[in-house]
Every structure is written in structure tokens, then in C-alpha cells.
C-alpha positions, 0 to 999 in steps of 0.5 A: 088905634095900636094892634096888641098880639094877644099872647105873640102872634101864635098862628102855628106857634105856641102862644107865649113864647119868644118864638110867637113874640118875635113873629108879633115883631115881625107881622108888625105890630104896635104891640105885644100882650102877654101874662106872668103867672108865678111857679112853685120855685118863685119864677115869674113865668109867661103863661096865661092858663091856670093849669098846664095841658097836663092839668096840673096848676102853673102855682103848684110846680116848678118852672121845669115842670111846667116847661115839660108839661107844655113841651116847648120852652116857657119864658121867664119875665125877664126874657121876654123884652129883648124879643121886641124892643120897641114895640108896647108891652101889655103885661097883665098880672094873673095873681097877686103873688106874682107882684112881688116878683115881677115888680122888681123886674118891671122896675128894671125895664121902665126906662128902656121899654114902653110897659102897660101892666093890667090885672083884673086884681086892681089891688095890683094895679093900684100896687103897680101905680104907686112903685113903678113909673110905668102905665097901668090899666084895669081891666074889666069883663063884667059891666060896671055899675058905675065906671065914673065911681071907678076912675074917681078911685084912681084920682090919686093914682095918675098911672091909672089912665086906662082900661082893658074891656071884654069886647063881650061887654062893650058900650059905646056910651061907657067908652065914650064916657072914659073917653072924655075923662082923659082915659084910654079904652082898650079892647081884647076878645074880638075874633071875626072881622066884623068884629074887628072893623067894628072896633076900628070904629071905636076910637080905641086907644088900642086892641089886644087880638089873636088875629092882628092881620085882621086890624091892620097888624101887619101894615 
């Protein structure tokens, strides 16, 4: 199972930033998850929230302003992959009007960095398999219906081979069941360490956690 620093390893660290990516190197992980979000200006800026902790929305001002807004420096797509080279990055879209931007930067990297881009849009994602030779995953936080439907619309789309679950709605029989299709199961969301050891048990293909010392990140 590969360990994900879900945003860096940000233990006293703002999550995020090339000061919490380098120390998810450090702690050894297999890789790094973060999120792009796209400013008022058209930069691709590293922040998962909506809104900056001045609550003001990240679409609505400059890269500048949110950098002032959350008192540290906020990376730009482009910065980030020097951080750490080798390791996987998970690069989940926030919004569809960040694609375009990214797309082309992603592009840049395809060949030189190991790239997994999810999105809860899985118009993007759909977007992402068809321009780019990177892996794409869905991701997914409300149970489906029908995860078979689901993977059967990615049959013309072989970059689609995995899928992001909220740890909240895990079920062994639907893991299982992507698990046989020849997909990847991955997991985000779990905090104890039970939680942890529970999905070591999973045969995950990865977890994407703030607490990567609890899944064995820094072996």
C-alpha cells in the first residue's frame, strides 16, 4: 500500500506548501497529494479551501492577495515538482476552470514526474484521460449506486484506472469488486490509528493521509 501526505506532511507546517512537500520527502513517504485551485489573475494556485482564512473566495483575488490572506507563501502548480522528484503526485482538480490552466503545465511534467490527477468533477477527469498521458482517478465521497455502471463509462478511457473513496463510505464488497475489474482503490480520510491498520488491510493500491507516521510513511 503507498502512503500519500494528504496536502505535505504539515505537522507545524502550513499544509500546502513547498516547506510541508519537502518534509513529506523527508518523512519518506511514497507520495504527496495536493489540490490546484485557479486565482482571479489565472494562476494555478496550490490551496485546497474555497476561501482564504480571511474568507474571501481563492477565485475571486489575486495570487498575491491570497498569499497575504493566508500569511505564508502559496505555490503555483508549476513549483511544485522540484519539491520532490521522485516521489507520486496526486493532483486533485478543485474546479473545472482550473483545467485549462493546469493542463498544460501537467503536460510539461508527464514524463519526468510520476502524475495521478483526480477530481470530484469527473468531467475533468474524463478531460485529463483524453490530453494528457498521465493516470487519472475518480474520486468519490458518497456511495454509488452502481460502481460497475461507473467504471464501464471509463471503457473507452484506459487512463481511468482508479478511484479516490472517502474512508467514511468504504465497503469492502465495492473495493473488492473495483479490485477484480483491474482497477486501484484508494483511500483519504482516515485519522486514528485503527483507522489506519484497518485500511492496511484493504489491499489498497494507496492512502492519502495527514498522518503518514501512522501507515508506516516514514519507513
Amino acid at each position: 500500500m503507498l502512503v500519500l501526505a494528504h496536502r505535505g506532511y504539515h505537522a507545524g507546517l502550513p499544509e500546502n506548501t513547498l516547506a510541508a512537500f519537502e518534509a513529506a520527502q523527508r518523512l519518506g513517504v511514497d507520495g504527496i497529494e495536493t489540490d490546484v485551485r485557479l486565482s482571479v489573475d489565472g494562476k494555478p494556485v496550490i490551496m485546497h479551501d474555497r476561501v482564504t482564512p480571511a474568507g474571501r473566495a481563492v477565485s475571486a483575488i489575486t495570487h498575491r492577495e491570497i498569499e497575504d490572506d493566508c500569511g505564508h507563501a502559496v505555490p503555483l502548480l508549476a513549483e511544485i515538482f522540484d519539491a520532490a522528484p521522485a516521489l507520486l503526485w496526486n493532483i486533485e482538480i478543485k474546479r473545472p476552470e482550473a483545467w485549462p490552466v493546469a493542463a498544460p503545465i501537467l503536460k510539461q511534467f508527464q514524463k519526468t514526474r510520476r502524475i495521478l490527477v483526480s477530481s470530484f468533477r469527473h468531467d475533468v477527469v474524463y478531460q485529463c484521460a483524453a490530453e494528457l498521458e498521465v493516470d487519472c482517478a475518480l474520486l468519490i465521497a458518497s456511495r454509488p449506486l452502481d460502481v460497475g455502471a461507473i467504471m464501464a463509462a471509463c471503457a473507452a478511457r484506459p487512463r481511468i484506472r482508479s478511484i479516490v473513496w472517502d474512508y467514511n463510505i468504504i465497503d469492502e464488497k465495492i473495493l473488492q469488486a473495483v479490485t477484480a475489474r483491474g482497477w486501484n482503490n484508494y483511500v483519504y480520510g482516515a485519522h486514528t490509528p485503527d483507522e489506519h491498520a484497518y485500511c492496511g488491510t484493504l489491499h489498497l493500491r494507496g492512502l492519502i493521509t495527514d498522518h503518514p507516521q501512522r501507515a508506516g510513511g516514514g519507513r
